[in-house]
LUMTORFI-327442 format. One record per residue: y, z, x of N, C-alpha, C, CB in turn. Coordinates in pm, whole numbers. Glycine has a CB too. Example, Ala and Ser with C-alpha at 12.3 -4.5 7.8 and 13.67 -1.06 7.14 Angstrom:
n_v->-569	n_w->780	n_u->1319	ca_v->-450	ca_w->780	ca_u->1230	c_v->-330	c_w->780	c_u->1320	cb_v->-447	cb_w->905	cb_u->1131
n_v->-225	n_w->708	n_u->1285	ca_v->-106	ca_w->714	ca_u->1367	c_v->3	c_w->787	c_u->1290	cb_v->-60	cb_w->572	cb_u->1408
This chain:
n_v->1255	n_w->-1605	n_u->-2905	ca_v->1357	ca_w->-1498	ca_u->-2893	c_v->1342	c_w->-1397	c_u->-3007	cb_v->1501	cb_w->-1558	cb_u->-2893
n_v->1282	n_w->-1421	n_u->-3156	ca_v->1251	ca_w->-1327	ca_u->-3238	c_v->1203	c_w->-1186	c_u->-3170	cb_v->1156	cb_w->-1384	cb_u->-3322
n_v->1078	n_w->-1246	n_u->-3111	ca_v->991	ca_w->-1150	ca_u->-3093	c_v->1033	c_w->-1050	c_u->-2936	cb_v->842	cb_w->-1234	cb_u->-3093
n_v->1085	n_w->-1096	n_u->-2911	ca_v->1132	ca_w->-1031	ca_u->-2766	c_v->1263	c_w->-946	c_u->-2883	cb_v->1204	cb_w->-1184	cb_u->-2594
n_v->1313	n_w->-988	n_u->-2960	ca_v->1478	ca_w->-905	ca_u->-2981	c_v->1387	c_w->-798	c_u->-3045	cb_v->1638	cb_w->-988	cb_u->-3104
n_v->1270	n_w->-819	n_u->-3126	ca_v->1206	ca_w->-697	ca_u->-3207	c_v->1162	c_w->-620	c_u->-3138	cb_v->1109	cb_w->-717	cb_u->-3293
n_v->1062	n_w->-657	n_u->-2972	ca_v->1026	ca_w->-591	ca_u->-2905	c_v->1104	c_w->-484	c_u->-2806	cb_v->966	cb_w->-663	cb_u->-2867
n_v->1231	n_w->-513	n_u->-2795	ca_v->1309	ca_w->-481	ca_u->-2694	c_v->1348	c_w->-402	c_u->-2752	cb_v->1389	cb_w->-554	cb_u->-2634
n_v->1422	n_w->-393	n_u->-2938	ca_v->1472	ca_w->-307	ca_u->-2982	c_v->1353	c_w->-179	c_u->-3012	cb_v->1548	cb_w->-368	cb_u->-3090
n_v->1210	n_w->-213	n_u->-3012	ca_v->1120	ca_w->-103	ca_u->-2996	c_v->1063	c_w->0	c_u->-2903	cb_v->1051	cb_w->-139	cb_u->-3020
n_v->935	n_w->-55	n_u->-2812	ca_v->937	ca_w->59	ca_u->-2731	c_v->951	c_w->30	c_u->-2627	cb_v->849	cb_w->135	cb_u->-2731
n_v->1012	n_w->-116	n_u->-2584	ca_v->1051	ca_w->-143	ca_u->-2448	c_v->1213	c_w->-110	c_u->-2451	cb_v->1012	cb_w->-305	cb_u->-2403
n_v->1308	n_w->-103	n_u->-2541	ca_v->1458	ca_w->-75	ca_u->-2526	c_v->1423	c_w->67	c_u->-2532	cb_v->1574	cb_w->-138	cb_u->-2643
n_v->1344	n_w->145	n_u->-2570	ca_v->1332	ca_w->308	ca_u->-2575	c_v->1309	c_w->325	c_u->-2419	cb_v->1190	cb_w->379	cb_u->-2682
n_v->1228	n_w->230	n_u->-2393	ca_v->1131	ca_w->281	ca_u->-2246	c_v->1247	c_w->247	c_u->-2145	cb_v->954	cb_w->172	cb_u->-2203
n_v->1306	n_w->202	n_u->-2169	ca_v->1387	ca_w->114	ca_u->-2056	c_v->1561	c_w->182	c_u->-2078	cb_v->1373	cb_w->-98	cb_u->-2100
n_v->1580	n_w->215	n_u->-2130	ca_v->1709	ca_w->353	ca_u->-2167	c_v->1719	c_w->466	c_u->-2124	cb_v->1718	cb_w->405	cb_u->-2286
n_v->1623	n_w->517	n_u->-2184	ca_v->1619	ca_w->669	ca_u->-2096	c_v->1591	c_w->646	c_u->-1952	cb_v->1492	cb_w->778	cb_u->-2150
n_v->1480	n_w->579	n_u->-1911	ca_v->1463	ca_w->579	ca_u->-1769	c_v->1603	c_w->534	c_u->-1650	cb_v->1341	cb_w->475	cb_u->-1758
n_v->1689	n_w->463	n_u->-1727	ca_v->1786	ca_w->409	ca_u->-1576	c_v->1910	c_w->555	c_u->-1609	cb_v->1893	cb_w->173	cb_u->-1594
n_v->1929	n_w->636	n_u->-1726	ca_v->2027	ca_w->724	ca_u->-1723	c_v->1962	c_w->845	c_u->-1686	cb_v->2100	cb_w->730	cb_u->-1844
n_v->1832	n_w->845	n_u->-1715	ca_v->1744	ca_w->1020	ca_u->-1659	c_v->1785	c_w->1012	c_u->-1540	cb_v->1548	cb_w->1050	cb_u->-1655
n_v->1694	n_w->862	n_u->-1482	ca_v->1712	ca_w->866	ca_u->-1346	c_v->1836	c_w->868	c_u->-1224	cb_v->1654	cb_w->783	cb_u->-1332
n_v->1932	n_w->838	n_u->-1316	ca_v->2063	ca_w->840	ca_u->-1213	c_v->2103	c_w->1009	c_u->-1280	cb_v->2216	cb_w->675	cb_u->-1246
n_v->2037	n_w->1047	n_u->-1340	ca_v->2173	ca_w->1181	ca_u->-1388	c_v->2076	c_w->1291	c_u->-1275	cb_v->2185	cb_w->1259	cb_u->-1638
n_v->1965	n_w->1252	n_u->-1275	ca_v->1819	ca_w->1337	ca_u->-1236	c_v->1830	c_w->1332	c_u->-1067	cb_v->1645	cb_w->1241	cb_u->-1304
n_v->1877	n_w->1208	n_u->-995	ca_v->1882	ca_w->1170	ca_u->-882	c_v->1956	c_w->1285	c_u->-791	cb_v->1940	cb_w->1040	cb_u->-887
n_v->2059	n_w->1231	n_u->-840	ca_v->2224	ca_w->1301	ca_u->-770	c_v->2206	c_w->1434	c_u->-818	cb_v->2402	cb_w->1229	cb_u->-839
n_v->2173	n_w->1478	n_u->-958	ca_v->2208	ca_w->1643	ca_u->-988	c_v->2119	c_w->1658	c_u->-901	cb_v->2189	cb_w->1732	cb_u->-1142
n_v->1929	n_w->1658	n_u->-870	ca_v->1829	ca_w->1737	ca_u->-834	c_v->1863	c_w->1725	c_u->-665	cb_v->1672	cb_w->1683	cb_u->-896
n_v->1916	n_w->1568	n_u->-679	ca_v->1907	ca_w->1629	ca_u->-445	c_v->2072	c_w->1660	c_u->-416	cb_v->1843	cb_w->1421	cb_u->-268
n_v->2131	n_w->1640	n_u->-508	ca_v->2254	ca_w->1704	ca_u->-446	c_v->2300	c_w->1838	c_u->-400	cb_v->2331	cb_w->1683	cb_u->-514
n_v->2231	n_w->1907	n_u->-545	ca_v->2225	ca_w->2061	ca_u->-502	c_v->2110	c_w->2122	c_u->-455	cb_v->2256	cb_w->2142	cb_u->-604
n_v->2021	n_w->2023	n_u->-469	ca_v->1882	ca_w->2097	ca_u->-391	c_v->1913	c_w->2090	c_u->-225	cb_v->1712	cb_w->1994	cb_u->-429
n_v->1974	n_w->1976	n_u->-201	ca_v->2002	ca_w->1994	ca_u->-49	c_v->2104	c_w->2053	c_u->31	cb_v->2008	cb_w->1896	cb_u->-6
n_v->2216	n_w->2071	n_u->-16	ca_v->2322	ca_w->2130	ca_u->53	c_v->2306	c_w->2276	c_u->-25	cb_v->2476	cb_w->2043	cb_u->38
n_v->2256	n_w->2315	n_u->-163	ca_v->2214	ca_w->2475	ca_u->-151	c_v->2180	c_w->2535	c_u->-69	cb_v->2135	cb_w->2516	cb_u->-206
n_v->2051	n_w->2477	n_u->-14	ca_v->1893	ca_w->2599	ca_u->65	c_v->2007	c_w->2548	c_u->238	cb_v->1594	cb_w->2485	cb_u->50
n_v->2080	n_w->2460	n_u->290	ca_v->2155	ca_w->2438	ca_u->379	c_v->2257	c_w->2477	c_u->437	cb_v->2171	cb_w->2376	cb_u->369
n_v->2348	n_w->2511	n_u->288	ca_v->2483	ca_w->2590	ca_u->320	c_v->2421	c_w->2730	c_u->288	cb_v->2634	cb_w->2546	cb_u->217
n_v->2329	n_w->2719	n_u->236	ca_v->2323	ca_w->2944	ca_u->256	c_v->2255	c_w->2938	c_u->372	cb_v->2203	cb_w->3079	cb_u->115
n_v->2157	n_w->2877	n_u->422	ca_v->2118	ca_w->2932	ca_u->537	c_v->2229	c_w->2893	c_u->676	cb_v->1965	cb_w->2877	cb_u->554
n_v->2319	n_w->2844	n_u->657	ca_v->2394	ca_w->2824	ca_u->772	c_v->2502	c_w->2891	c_u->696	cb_v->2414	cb_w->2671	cb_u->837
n_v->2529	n_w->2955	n_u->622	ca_v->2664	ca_w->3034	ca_u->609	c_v->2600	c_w->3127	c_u->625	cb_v->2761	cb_w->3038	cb_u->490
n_v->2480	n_w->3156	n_u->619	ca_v->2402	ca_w->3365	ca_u->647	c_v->2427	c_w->3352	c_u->831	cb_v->2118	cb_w->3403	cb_u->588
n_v->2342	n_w->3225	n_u->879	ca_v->2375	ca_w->3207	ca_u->1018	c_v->2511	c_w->3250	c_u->1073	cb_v->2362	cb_w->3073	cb_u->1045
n_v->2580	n_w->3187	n_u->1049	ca_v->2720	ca_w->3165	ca_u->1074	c_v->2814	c_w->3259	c_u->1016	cb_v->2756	cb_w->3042	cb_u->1031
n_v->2778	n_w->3365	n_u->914	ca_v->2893	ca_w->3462	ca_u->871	c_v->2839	c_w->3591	c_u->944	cb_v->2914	cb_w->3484	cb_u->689
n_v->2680	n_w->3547	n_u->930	ca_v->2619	ca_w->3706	ca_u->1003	c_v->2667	c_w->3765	c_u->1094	cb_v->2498	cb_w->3711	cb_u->1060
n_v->2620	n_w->3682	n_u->1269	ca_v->2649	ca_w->3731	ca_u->1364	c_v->2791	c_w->3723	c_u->1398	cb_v->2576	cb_w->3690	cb_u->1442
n_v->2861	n_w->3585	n_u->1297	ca_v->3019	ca_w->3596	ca_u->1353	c_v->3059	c_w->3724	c_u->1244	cb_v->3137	cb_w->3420	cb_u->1329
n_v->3057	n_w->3722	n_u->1125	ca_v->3140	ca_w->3857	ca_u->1018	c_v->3145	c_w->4015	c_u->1113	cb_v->3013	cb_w->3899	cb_u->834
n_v->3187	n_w->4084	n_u->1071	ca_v->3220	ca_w->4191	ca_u->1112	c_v->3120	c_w->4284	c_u->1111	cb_v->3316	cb_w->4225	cb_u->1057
n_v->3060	n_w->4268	n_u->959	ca_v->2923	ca_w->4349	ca_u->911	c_v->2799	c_w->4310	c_u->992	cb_v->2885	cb_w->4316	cb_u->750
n_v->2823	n_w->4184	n_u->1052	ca_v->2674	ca_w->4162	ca_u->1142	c_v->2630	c_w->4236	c_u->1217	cb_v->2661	cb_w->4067	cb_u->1223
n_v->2736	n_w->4249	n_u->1318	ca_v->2687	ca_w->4321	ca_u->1458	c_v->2677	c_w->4441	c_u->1389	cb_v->2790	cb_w->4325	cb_u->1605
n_v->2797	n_w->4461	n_u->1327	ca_v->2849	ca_w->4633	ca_u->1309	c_v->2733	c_w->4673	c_u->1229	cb_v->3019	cb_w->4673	cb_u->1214
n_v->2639	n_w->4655	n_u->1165	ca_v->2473	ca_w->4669	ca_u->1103	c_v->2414	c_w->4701	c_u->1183	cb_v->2393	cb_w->4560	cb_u->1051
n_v->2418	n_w->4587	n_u->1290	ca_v->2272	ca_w->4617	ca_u->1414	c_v->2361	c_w->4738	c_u->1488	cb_v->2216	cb_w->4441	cb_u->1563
n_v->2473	n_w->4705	n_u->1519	ca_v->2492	ca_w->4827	ca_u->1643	c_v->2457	c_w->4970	c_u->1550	cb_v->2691	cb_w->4833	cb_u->1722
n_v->2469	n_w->5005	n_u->1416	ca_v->2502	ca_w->5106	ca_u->1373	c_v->2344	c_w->5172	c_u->1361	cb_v->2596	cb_w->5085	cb_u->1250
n_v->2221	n_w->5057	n_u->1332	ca_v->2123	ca_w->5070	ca_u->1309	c_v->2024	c_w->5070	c_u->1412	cb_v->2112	cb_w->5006	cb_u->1232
């Protein structure tokens, strides 16, 4: 048990720390907003375009 408490407190407790908090902070922030971003703008451009007022009233005017 010496040598494991020395090792663990070296570069296996370094290696093994950062990786389980990067990875949960890294998980949820990078696909949470990576996926419902590029999703809700393209279905709110969908969906405000032709329903908003400015949609049609663009094309008809143009």
């Amino acid at each position: 048990m010496a040598p494991d408490d020395e090792t663990g407190t070296g570069p296996e407790k370094a290696a093994e720390t950062p990786p389980q908090p990067l990875h949960e902070h890294h998980h949820p922030s990078e696909v949470a907003p990576l996926d419902p971003l590029p999703e809700e703008e393209e279905a709110e451009y969908t969906d405000d375009g032709p329903e908003f007022e400015p949609g049609p009233s663009f094309g008809a005017g143009m």
